[in-house]
C-alpha positions as CSV (number, residue, x, y, z in Angstrom):
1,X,10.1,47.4,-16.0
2,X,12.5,45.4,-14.2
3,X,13.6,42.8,-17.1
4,X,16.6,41.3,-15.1
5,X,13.8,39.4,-13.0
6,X,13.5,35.5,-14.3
7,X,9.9,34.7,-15.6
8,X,10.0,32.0,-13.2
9,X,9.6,34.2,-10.3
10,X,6.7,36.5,-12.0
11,X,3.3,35.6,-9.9
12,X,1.2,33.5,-12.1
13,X,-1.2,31.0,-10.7
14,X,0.9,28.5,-12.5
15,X,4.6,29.3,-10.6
16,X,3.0,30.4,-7.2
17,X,4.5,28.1,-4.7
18,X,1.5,26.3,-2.9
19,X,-0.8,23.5,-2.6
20,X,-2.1,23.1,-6.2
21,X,-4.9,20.4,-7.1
22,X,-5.2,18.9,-3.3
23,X,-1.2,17.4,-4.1
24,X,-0.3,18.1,0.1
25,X,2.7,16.8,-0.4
26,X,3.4,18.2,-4.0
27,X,3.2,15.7,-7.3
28,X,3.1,12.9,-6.3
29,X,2.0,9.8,-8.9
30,X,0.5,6.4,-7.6
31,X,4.3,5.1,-8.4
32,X,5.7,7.5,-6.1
33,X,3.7,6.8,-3.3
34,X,4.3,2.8,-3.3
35,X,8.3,4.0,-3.4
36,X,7.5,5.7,-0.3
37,X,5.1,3.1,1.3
38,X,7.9,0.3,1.0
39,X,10.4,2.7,2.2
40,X,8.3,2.9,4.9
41,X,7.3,-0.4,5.5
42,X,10.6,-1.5,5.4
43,X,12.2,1.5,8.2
44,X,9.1,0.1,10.5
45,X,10.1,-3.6,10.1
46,X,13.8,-2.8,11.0
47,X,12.1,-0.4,14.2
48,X,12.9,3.0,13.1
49,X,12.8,5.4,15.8
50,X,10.8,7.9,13.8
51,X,8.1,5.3,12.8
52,X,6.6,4.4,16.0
53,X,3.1,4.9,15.6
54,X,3.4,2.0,12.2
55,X,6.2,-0.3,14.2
56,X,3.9,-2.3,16.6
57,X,3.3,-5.3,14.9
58,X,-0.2,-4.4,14.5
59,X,1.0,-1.2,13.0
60,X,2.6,-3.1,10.2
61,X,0.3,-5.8,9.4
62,X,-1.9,-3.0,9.0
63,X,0.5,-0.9,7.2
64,X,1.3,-3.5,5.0
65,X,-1.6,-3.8,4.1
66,X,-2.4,-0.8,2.9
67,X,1.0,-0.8,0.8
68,X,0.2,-3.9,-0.7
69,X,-3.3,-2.1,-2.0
70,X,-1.3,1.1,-3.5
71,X,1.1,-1.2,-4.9
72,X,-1.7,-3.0,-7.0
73,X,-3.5,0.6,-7.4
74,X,-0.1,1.8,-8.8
75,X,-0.1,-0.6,-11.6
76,X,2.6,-2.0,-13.9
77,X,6.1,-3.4,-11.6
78,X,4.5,-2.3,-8.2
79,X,1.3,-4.8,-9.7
80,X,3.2,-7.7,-10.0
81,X,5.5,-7.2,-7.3
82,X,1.9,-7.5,-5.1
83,X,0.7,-10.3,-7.2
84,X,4.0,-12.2,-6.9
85,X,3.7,-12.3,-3.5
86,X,0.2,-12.7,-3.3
87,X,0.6,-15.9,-5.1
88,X,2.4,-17.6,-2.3
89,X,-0.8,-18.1,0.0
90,X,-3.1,-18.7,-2.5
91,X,-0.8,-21.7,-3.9
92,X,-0.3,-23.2,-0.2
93,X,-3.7,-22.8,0.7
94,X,-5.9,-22.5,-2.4
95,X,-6.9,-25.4,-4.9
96,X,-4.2,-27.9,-5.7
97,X,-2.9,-28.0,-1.7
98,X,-4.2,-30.9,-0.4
99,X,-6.5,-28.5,1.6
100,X,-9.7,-28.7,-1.2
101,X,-11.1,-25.3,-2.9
102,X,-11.0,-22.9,0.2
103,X,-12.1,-19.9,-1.6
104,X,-10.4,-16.9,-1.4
105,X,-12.3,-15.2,0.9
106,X,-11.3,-18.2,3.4
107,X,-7.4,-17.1,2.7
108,X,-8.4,-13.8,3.1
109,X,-9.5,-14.5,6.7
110,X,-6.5,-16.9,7.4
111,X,-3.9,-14.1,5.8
112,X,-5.7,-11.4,8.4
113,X,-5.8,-13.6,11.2
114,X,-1.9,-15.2,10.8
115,X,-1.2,-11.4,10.2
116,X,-2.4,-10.0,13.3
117,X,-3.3,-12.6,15.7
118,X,0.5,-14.5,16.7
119,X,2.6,-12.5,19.0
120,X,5.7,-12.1,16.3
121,X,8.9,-11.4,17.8
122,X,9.9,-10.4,14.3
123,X,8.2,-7.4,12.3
124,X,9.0,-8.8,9.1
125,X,6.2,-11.4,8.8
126,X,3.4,-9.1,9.6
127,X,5.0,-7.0,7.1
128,X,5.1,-9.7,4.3
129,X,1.5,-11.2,5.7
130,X,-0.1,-7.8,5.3
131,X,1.1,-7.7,1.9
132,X,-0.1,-10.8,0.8
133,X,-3.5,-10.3,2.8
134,X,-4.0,-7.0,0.1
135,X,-3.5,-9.1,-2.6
136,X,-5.7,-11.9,-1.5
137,X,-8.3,-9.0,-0.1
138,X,-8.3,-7.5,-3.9
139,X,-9.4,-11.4,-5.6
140,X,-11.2,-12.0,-3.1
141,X,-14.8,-9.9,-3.8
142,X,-16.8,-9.2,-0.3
143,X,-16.2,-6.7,1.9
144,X,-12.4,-7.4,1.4
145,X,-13.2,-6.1,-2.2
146,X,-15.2,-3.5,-1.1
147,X,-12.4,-2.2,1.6
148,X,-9.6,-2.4,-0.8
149,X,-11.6,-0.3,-3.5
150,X,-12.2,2.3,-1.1
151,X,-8.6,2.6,-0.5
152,X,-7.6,3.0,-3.8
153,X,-10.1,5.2,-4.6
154,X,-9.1,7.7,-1.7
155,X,-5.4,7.6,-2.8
156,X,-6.1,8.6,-6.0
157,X,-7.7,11.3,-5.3
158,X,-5.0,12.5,-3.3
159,X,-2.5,11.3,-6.0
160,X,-4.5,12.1,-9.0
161,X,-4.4,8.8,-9.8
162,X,-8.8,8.6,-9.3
């Protein structure tokens, strides 16, 4: 037998290269893919040639949208990072502002429609709106609720984070 071969490269299930457990892209962890969505989110904001399907601004708010959702999915620092900025909207517009008890399914709307509807010369805000919007979407219950759970549910099954 041909012992100067490495056990690594005997063909077990196990060490087969290949697509094992649905993981496409190989392991990846919740965490991982909320490093990659801001990565992302941040090389579409600063008009990355590569990116142009997400760098229209519409492309963003959307995007960041759905970063903001695995960021909360992902749990522990990417959780509170979302939260953080959630917070902002919630303590400009929610109860306490001067503005009465909106609801947050009324700042959900506001977030969605200040993230997509302005014509913003600059990517960043639709970026950070669409972040804040996943938060909001998340406490808010609805269909926001609804939306946002789906999302999470079909990125972790792909992460195996479900």
């Amino acid at each position: 037998m041909n012992s100067h071969i490495p056990a690594t490269f005997l063909a077990t299930p196990e060490t087969v290269p290949g697509i094992h457990g649905g993981h496409i892209l190989g392991a990846m962890t919740l965490s991982g893919l909320s490093l990659v969505c801001a990565f992302a989110l941040i090389l579409a904001a600063r008009k990355a040639d590569r990116l142009k399907v997400i760098h229209t601004r519409d492309g963003i708010g959307a995007f960041g949208i759905f970063t903001g959702t695995v960021w909360i999915a992902a749990g522990s620092a990417w959780a509170s990072t979302a939260a953080s900025i959630g917070s902002i909207p919630t303590s400009v517009l929610g109860p306490g502002s001067g503005l009465g008890n909106p609801g947050q399914g009324a700042i959900a709307i506001v977030l969605t429609l200040a993230t997509f509807a302005p014509k913003w010369k600059r990517t960043i805000w639709p970026a950070l709106l669409g972040l804040c919007a996943a938060a909001t979407y998340g406490t808010a219950g609805g269909i926001w609720g609804v939306c946002v759970n789906a999302v999470r549910l079909i990125v972790g099954h792909f992460t195996g984070g479900a």
